[in-house]
CHARMM-style PDB file with segment names, atoms N, HN, CA, C and O in Angstrom:
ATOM      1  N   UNK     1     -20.519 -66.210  24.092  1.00  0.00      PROA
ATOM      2  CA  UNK     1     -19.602 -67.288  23.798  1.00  0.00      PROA
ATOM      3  C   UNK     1     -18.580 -67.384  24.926  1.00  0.00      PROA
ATOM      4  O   UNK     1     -18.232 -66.536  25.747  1.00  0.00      PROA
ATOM      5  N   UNK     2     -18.243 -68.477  24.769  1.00  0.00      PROA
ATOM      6  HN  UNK     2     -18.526 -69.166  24.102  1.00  0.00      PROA
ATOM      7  CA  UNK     2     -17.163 -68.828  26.315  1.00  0.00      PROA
ATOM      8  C   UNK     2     -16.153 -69.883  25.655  1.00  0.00      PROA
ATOM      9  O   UNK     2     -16.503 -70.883  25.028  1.00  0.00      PROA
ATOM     10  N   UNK     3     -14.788 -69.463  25.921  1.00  0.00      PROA
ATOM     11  HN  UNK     3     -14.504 -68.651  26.431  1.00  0.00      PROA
ATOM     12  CA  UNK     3     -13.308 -69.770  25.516  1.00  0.00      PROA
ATOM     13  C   UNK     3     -13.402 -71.113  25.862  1.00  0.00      PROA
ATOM     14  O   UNK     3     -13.540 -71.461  27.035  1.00  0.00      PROA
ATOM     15  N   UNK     4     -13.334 -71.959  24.859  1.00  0.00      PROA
ATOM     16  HN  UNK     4     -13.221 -71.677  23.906  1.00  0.00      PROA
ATOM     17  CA  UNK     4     -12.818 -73.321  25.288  1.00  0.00      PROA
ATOM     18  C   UNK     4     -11.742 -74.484  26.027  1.00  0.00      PROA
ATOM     19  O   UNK     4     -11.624 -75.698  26.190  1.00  0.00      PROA
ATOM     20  N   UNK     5     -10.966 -72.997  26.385  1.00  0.00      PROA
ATOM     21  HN  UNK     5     -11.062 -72.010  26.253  1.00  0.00      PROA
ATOM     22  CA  UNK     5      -9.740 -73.579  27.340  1.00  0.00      PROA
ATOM     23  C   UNK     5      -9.859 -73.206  28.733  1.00  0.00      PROA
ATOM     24  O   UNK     5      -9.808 -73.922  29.733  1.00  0.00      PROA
ATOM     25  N   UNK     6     -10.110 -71.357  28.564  1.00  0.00      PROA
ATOM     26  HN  UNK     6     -10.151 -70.775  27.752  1.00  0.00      PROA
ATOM     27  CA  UNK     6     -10.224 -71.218  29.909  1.00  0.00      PROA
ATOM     28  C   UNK     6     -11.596 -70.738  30.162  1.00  0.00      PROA
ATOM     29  O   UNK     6     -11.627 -70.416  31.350  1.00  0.00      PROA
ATOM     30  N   UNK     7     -12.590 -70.563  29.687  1.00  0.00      PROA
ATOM     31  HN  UNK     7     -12.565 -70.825  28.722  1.00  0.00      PROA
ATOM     32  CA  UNK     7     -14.051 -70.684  29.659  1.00  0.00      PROA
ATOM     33  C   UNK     7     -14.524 -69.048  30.056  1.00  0.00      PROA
ATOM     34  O   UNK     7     -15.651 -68.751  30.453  1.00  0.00      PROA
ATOM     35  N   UNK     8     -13.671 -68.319  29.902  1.00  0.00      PROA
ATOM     36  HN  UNK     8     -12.756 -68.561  29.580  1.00  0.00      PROA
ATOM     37  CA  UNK     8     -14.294 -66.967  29.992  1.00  0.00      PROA
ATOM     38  C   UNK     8     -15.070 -66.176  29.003  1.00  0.00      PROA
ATOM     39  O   UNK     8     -15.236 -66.500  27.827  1.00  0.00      PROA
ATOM     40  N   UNK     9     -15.537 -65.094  29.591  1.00  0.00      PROA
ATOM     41  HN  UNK     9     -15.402 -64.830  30.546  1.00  0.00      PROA
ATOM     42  CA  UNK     9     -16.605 -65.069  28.248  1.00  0.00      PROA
ATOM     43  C   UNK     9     -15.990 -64.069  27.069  1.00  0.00      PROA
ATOM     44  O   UNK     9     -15.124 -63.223  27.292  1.00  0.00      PROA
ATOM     45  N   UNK    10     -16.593 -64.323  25.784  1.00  0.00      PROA
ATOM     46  HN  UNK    10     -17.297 -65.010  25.603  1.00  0.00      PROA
ATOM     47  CA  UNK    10     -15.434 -63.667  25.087  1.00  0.00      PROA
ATOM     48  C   UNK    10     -16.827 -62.938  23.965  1.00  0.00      PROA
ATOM     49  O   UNK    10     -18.001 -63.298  23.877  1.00  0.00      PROA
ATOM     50  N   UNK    11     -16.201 -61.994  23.349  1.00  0.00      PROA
ATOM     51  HN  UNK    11     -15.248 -61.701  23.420  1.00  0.00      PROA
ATOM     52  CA  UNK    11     -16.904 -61.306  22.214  1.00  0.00      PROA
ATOM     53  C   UNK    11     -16.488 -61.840  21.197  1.00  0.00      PROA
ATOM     54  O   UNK    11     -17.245 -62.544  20.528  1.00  0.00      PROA
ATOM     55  N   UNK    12     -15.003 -61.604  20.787  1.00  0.00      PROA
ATOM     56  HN  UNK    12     -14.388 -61.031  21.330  1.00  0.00      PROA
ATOM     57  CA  UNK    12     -14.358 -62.033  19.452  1.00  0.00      PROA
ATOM     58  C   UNK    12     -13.833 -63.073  19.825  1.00  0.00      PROA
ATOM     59  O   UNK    12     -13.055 -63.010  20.776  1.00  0.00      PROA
ATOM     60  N   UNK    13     -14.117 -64.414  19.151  1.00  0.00      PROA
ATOM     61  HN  UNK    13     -14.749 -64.465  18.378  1.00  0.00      PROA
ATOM     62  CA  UNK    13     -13.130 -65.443  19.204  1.00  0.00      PROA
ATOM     63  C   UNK    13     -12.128 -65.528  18.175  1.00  0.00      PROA
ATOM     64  O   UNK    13     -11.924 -64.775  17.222  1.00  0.00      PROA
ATOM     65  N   UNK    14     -11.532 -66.587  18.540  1.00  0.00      PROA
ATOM     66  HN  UNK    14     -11.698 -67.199  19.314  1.00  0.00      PROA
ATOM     67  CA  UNK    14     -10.294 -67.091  17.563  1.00  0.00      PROA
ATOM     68  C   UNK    14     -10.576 -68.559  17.387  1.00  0.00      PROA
ATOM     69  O   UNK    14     -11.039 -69.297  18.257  1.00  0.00      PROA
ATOM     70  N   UNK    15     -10.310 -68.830  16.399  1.00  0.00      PROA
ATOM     71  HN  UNK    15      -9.934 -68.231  15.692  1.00  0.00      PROA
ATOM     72  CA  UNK    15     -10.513 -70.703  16.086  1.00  0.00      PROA
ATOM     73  C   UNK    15      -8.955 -70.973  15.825  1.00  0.00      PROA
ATOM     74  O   UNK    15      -8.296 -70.370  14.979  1.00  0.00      PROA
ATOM     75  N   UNK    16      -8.507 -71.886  16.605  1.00  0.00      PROA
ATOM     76  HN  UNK    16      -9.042 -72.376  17.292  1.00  0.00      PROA
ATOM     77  CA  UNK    16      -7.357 -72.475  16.601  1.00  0.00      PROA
ATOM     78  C   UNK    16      -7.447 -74.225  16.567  1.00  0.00      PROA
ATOM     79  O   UNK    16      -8.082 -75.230  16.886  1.00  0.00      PROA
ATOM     80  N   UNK    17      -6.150 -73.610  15.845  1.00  0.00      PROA
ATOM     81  HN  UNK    17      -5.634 -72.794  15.585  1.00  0.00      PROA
ATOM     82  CA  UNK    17      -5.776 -75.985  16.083  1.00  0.00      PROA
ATOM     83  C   UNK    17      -4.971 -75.760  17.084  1.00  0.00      PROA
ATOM     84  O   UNK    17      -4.166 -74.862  17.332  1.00  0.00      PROA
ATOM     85  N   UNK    18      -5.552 -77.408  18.022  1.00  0.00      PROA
ATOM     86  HN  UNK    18      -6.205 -78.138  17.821  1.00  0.00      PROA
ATOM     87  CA  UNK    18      -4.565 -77.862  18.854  1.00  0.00      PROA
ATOM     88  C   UNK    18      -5.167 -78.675  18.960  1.00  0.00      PROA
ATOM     89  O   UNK    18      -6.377 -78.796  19.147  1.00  0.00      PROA
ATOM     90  N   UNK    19      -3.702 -79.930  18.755  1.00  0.00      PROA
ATOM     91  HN  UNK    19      -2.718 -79.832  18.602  1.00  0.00      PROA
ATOM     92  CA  UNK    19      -3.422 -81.061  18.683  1.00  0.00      PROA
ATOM     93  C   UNK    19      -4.632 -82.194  17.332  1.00  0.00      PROA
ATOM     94  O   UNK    19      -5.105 -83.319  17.491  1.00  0.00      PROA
ATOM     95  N   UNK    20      -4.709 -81.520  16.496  1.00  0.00      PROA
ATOM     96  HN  UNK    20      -4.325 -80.606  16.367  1.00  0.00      PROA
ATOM     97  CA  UNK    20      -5.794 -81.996  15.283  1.00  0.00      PROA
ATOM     98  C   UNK    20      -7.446 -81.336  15.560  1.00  0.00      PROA
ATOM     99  O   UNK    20      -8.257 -81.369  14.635  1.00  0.00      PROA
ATOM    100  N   UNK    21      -7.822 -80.747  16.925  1.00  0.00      PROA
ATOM    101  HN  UNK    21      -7.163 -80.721  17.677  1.00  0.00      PROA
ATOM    102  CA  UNK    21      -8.750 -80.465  17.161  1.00  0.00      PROA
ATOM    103  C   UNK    21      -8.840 -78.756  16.747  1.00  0.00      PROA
ATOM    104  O   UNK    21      -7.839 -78.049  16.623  1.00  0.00      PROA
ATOM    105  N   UNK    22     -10.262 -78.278  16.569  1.00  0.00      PROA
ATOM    106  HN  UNK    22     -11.074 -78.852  16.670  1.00  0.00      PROA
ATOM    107  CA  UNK    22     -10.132 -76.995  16.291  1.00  0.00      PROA
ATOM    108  C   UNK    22     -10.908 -76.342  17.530  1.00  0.00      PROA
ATOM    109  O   UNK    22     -11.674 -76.896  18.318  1.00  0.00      PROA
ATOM    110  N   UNK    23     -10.610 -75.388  17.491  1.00  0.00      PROA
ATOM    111  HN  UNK    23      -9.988 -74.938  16.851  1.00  0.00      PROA
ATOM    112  CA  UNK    23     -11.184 -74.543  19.165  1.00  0.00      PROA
ATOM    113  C   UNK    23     -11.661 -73.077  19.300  1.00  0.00      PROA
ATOM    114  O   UNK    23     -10.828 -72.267  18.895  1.00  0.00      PROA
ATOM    115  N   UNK    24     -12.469 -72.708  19.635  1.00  0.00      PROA
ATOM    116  HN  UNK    24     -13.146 -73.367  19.964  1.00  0.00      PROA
ATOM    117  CA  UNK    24     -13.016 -70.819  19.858  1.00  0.00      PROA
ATOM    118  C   UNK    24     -12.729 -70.632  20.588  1.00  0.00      PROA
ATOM    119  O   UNK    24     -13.488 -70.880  21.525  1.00  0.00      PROA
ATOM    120  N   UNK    25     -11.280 -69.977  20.935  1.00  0.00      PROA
ATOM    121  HN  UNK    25     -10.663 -69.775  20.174  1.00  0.00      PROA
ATOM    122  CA  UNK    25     -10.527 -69.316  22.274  1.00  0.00      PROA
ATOM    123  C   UNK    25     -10.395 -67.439  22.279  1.00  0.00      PROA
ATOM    124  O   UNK    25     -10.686 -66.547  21.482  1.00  0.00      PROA
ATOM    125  N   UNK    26      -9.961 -67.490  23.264  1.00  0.00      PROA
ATOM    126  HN  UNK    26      -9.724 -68.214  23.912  1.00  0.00      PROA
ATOM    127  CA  UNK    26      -9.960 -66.208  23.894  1.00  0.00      PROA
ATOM    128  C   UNK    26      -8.753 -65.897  23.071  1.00  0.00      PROA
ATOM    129  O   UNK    26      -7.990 -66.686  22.514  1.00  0.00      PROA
ATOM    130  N   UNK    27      -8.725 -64.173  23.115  1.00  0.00      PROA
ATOM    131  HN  UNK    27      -9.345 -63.532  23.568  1.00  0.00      PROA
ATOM    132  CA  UNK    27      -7.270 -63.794  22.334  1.00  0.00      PROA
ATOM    133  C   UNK    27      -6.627 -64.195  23.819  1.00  0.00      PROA
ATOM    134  O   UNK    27      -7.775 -63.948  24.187  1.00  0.00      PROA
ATOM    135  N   UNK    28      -6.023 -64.513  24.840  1.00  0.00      PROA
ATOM    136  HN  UNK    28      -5.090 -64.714  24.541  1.00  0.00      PROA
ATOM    137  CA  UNK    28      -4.893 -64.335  25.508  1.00  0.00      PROA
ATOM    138  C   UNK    28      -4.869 -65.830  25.285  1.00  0.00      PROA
ATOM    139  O   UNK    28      -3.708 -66.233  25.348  1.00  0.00      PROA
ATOM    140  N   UNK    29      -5.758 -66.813  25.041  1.00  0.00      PROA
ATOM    141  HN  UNK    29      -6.701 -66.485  24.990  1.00  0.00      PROA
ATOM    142  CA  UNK    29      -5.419 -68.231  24.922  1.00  0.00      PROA
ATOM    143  C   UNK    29      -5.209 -68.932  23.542  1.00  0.00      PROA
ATOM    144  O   UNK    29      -5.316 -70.137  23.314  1.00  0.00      PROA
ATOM    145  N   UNK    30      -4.890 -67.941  22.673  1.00  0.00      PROA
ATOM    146  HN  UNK    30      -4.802 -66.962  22.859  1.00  0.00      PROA
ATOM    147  CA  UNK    30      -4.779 -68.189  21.249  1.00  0.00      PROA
ATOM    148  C   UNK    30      -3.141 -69.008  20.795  1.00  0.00      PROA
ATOM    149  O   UNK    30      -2.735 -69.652  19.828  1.00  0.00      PROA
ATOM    150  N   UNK    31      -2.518 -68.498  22.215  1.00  0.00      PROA
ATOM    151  HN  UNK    31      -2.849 -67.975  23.001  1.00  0.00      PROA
ATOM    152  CA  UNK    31      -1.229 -69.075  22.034  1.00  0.00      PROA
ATOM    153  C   UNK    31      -0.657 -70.194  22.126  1.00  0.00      PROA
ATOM    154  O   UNK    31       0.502 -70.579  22.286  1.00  0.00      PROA
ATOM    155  N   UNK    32      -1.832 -70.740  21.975  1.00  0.00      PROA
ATOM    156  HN  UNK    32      -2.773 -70.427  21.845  1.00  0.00      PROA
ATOM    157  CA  UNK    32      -1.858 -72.813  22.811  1.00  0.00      PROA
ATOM    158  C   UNK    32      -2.277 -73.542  21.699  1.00  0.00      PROA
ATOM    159  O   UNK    32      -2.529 -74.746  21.739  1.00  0.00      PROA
ATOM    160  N   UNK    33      -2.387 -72.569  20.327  1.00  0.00      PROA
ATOM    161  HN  UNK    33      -2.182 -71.591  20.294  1.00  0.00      PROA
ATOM    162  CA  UNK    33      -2.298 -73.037  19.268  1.00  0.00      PROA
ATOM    163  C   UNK    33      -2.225 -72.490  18.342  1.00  0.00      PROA
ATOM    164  O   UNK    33      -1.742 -71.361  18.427  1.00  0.00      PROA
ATOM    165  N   UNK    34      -2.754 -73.098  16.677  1.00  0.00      PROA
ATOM    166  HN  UNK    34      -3.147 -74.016  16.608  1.00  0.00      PROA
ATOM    167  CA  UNK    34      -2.155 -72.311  15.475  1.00  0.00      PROA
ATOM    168  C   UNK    34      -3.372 -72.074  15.429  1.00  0.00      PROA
ATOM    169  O   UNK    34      -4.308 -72.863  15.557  1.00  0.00      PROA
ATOM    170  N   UNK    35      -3.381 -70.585  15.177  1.00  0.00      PROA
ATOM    171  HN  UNK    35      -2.620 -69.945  15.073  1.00  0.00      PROA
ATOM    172  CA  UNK    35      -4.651 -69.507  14.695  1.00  0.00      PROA
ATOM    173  C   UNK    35      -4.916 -69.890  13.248  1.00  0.00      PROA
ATOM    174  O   UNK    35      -4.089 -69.993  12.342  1.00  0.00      PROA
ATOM    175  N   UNK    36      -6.335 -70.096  13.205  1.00  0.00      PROA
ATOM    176  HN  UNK    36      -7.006 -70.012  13.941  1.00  0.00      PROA
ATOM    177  CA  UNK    36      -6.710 -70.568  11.714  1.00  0.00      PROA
ATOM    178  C   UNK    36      -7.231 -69.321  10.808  1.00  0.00      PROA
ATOM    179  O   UNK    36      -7.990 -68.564  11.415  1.00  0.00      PROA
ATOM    180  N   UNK    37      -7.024 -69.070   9.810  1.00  0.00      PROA
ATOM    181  HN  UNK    37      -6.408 -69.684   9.317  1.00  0.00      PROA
ATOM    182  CA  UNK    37      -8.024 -68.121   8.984  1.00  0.00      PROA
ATOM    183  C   UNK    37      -9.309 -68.292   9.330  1.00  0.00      PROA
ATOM    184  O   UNK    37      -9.859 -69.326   9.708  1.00  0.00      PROA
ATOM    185  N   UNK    38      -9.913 -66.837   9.127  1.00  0.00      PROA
ATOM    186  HN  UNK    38      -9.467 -65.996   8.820  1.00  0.00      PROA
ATOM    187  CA  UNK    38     -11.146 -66.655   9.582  1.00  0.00      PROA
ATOM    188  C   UNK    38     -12.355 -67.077   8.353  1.00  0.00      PROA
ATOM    189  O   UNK    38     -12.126 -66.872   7.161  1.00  0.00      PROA
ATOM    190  N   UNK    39     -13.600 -67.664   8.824  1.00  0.00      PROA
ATOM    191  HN  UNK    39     -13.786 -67.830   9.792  1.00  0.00      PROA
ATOM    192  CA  UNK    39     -14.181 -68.465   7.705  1.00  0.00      PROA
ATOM    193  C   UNK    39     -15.118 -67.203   7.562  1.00  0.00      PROA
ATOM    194  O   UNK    39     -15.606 -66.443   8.399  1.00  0.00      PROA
ATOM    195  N   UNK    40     -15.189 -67.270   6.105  1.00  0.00      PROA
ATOM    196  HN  UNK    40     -14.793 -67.887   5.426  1.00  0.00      PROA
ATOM    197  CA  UNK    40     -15.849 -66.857   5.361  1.00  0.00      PROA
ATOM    198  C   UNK    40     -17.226 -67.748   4.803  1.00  0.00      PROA
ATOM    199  O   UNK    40     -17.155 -68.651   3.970  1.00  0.00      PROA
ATOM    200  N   UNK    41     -18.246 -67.362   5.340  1.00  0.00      PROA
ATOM    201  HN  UNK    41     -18.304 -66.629   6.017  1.00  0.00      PROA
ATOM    202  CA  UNK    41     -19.134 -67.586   4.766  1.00  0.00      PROA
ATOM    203  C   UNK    41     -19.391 -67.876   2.903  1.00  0.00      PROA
ATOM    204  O   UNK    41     -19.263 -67.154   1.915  1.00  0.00      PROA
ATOM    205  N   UNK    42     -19.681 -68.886   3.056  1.00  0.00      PROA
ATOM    206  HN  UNK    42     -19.785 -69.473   3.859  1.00  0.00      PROA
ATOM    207  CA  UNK    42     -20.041 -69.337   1.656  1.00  0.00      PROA
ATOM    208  C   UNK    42     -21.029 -68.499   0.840  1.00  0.00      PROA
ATOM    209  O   UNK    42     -22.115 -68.310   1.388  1.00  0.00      PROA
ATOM    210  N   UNK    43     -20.815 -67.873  -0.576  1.00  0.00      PROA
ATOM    211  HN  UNK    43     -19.933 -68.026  -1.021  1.00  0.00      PROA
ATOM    212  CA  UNK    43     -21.694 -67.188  -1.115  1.00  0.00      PROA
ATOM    213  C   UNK    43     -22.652 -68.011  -1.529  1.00  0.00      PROA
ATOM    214  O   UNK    43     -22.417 -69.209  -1.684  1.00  0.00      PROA
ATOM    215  N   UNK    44     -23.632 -67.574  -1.717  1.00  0.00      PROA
ATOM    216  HN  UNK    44     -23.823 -66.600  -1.591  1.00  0.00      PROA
ATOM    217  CA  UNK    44     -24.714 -68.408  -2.567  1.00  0.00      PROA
ATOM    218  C   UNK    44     -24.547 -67.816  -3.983  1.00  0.00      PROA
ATOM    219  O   UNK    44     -24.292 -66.659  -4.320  1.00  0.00      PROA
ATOM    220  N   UNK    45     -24.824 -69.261  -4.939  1.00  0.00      PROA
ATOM    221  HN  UNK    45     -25.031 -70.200  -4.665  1.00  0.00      PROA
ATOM    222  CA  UNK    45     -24.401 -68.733  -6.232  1.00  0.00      PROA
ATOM    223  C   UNK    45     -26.010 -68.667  -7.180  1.00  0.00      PROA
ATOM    224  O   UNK    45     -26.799 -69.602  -7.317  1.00  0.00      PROA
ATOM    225  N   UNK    46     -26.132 -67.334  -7.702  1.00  0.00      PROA
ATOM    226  HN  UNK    46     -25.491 -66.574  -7.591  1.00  0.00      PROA
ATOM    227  CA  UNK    46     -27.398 -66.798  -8.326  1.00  0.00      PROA
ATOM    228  C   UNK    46     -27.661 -67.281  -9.490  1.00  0.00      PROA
ATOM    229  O   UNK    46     -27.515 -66.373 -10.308  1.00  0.00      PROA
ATOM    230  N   UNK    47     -28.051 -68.472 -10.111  1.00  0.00      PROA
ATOM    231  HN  UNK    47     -28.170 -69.210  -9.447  1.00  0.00      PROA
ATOM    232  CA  UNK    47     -28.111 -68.996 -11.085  1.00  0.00      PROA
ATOM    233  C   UNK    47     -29.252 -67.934 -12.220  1.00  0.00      PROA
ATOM    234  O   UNK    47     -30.241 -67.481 -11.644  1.00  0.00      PROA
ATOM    235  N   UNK    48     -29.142 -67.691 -13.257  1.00  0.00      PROA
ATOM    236  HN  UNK    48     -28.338 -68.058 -13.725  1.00  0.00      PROA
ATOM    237  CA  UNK    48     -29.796 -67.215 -13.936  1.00  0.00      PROA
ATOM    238  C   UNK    48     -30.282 -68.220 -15.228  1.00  0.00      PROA
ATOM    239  O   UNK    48     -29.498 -68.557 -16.115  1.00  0.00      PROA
ATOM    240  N   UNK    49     -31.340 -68.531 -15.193  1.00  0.00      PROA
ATOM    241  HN  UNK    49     -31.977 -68.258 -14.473  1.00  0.00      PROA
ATOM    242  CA  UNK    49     -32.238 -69.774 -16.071  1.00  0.00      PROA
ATOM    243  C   UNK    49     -33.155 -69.317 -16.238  1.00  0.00      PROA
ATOM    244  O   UNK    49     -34.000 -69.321 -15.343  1.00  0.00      PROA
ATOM    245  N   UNK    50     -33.457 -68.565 -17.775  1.00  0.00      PROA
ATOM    246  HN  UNK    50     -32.770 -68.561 -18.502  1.00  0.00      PROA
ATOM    247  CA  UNK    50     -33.934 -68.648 -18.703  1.00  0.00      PROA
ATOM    248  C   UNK    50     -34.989 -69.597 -18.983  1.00  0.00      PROA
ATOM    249  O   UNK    50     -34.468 -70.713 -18.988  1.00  0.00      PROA
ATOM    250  N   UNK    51     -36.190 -69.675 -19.209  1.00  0.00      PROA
ATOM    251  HN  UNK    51     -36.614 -68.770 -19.205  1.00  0.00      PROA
ATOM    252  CA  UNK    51     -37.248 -70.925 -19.251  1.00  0.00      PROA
ATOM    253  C   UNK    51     -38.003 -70.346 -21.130  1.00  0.00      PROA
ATOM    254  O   UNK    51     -38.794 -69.503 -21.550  1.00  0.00      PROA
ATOM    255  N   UNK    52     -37.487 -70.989 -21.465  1.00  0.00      PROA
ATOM    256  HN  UNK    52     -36.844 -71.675 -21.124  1.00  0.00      PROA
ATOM    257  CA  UNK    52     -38.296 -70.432 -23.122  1.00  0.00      PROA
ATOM    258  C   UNK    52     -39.176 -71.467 -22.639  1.00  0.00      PROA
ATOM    259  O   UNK    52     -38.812 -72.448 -21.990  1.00  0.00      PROA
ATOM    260  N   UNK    53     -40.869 -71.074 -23.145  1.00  0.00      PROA
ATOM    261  HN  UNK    53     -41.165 -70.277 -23.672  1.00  0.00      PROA
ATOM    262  CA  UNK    53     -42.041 -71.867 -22.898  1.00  0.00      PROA
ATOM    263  C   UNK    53     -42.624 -71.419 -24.314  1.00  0.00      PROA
ATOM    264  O   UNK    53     -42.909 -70.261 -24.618  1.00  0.00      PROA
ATOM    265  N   UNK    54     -42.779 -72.824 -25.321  1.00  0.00      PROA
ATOM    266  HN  UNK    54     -42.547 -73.765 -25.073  1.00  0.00      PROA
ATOM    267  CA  UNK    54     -43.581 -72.468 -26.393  1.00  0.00      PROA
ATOM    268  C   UNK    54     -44.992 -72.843 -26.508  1.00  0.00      PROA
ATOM    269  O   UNK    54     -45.408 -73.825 -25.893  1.00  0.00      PROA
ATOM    270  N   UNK    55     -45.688 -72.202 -27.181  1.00  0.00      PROA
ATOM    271  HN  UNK    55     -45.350 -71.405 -27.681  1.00  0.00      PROA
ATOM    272  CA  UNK    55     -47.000 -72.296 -27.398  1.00  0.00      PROA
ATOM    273  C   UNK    55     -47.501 -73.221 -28.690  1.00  0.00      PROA
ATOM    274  O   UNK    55     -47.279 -72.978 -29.876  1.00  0.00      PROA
ATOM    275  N   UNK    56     -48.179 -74.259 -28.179  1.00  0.00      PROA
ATOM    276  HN  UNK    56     -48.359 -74.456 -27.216  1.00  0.00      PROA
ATOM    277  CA  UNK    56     -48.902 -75.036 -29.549  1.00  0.00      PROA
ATOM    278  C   UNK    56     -50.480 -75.055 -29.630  1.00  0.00      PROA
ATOM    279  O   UNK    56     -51.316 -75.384 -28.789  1.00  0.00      PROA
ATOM    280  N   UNK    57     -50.568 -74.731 -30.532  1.00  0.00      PROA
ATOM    281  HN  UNK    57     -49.889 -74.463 -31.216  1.00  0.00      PROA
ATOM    282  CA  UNK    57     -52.049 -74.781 -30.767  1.00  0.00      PROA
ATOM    283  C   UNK    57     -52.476 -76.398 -31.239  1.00  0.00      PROA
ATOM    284  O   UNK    57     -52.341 -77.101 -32.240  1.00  0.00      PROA
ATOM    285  N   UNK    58     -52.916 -76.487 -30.230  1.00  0.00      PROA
ATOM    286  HN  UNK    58     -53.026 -75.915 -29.417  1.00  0.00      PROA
ATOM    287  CA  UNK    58     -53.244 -78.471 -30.152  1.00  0.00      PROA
ATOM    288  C   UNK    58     -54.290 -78.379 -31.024  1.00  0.00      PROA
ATOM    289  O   UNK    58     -54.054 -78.954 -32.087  1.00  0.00      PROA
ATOM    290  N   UNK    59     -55.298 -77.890 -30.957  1.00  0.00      PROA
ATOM    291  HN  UNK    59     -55.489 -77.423 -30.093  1.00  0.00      PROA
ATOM    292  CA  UNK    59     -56.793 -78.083 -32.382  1.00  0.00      PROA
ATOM    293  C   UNK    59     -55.827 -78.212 -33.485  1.00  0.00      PROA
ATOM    294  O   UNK    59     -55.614 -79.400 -33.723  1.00  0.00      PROA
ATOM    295  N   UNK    60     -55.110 -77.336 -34.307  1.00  0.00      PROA
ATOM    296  HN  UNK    60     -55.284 -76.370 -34.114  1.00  0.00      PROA
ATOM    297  CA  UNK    60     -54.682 -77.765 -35.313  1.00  0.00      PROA
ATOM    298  C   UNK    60     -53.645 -78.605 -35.573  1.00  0.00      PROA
ATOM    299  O   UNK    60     -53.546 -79.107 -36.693  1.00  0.00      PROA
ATOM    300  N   UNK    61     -52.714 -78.877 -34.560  1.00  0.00      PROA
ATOM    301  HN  UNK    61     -52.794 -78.470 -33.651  1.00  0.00      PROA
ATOM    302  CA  UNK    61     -52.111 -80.040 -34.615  1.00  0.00      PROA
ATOM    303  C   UNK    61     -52.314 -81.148 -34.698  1.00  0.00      PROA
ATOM    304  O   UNK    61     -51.474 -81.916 -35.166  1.00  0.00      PROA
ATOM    305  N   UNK    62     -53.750 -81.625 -34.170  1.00  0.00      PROA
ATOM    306  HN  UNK    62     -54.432 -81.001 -33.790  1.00  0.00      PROA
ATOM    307  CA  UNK    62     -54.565 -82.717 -34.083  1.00  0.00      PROA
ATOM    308  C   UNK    62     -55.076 -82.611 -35.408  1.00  0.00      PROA
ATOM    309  O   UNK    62     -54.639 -83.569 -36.046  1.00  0.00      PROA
ATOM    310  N   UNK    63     -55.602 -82.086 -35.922  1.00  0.00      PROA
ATOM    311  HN  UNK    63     -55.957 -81.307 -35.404  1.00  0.00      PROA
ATOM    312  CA  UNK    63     -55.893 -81.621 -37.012  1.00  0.00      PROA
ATOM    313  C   UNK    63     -55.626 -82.357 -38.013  1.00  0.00      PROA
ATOM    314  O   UNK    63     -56.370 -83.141 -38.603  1.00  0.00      PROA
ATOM    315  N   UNK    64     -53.850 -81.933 -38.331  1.00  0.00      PROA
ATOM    316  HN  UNK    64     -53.245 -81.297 -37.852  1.00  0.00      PROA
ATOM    317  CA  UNK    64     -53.053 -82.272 -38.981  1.00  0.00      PROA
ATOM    318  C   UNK    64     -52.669 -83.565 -38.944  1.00  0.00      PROA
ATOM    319  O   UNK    64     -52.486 -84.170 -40.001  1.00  0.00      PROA
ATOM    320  N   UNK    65     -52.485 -84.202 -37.662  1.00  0.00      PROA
ATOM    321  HN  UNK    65     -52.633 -83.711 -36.804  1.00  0.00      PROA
ATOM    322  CA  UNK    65     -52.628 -85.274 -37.654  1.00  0.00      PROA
ATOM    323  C   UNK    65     -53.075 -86.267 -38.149  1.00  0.00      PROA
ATOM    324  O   UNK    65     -52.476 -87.093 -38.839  1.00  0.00      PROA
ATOM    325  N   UNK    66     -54.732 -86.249 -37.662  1.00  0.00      PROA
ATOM    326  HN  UNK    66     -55.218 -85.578 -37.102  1.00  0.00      PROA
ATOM    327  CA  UNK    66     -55.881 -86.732 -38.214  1.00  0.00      PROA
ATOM    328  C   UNK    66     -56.127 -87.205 -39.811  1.00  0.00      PROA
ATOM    329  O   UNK    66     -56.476 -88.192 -40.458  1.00  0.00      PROA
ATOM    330  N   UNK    67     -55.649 -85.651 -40.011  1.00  0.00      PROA
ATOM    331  HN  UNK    67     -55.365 -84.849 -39.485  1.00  0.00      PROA
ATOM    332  CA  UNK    67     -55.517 -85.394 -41.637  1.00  0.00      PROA
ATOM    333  C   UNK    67     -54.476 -87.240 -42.626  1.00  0.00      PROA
ATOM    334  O   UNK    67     -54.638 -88.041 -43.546  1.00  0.00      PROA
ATOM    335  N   UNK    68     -53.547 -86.903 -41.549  1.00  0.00      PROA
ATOM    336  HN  UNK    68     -53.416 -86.252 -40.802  1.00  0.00      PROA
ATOM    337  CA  UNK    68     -52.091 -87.597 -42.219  1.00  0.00      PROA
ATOM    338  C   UNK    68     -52.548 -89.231 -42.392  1.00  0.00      PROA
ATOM    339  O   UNK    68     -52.305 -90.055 -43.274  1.00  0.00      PROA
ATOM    340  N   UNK    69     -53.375 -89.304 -41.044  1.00  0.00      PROA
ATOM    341  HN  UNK    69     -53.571 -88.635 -40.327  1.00  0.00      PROA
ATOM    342  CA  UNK    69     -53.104 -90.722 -40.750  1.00  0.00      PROA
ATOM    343  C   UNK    69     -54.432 -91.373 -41.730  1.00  0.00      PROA
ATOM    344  O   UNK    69     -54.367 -92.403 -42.402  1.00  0.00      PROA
ATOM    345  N   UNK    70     -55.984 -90.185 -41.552  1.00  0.00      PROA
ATOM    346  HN  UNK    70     -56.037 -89.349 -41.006  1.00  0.00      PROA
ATOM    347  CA  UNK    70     -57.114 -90.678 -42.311  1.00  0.00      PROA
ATOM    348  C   UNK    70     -56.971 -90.576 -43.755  1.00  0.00      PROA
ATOM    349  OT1 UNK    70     -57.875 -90.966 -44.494  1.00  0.00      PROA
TER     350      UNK     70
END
């Protein structure tokens, strides 16, 4: 990675505002603006869903059917 002000190469950046813009600067060029909190990655959220799957026995439902309507 390379500092967006003075373009050296950097390990740890800093994300700063300056002037509405945000920026990955060097720590000695961090002072050319306001240091932002560091982002945290978004968790992924583990949904747990349950699937009840019921069983019908279609022959005798038809069945029954059949039954009702004949």
């Amino acid at each position: 990675m390379h500092c967006e002000i003075c373009g050296k190469e950097i390990e740890k950046g800093y994300f700063i505002l300056v002037e509405g813009s945000q920026m990955l600067v060097c720590e000695e060029c961090k002072k050319f603006g306001r240091v932002l909190k560091e982002r945290k990655k978004p968790r992924r959220k583990v949904l747990s869903t349950e699937i009840e799957i019921e069983e019908y026995d279609v022959a005798s439902t038809l069945k029954k059917v059949m039954r009702n309507e004949g």
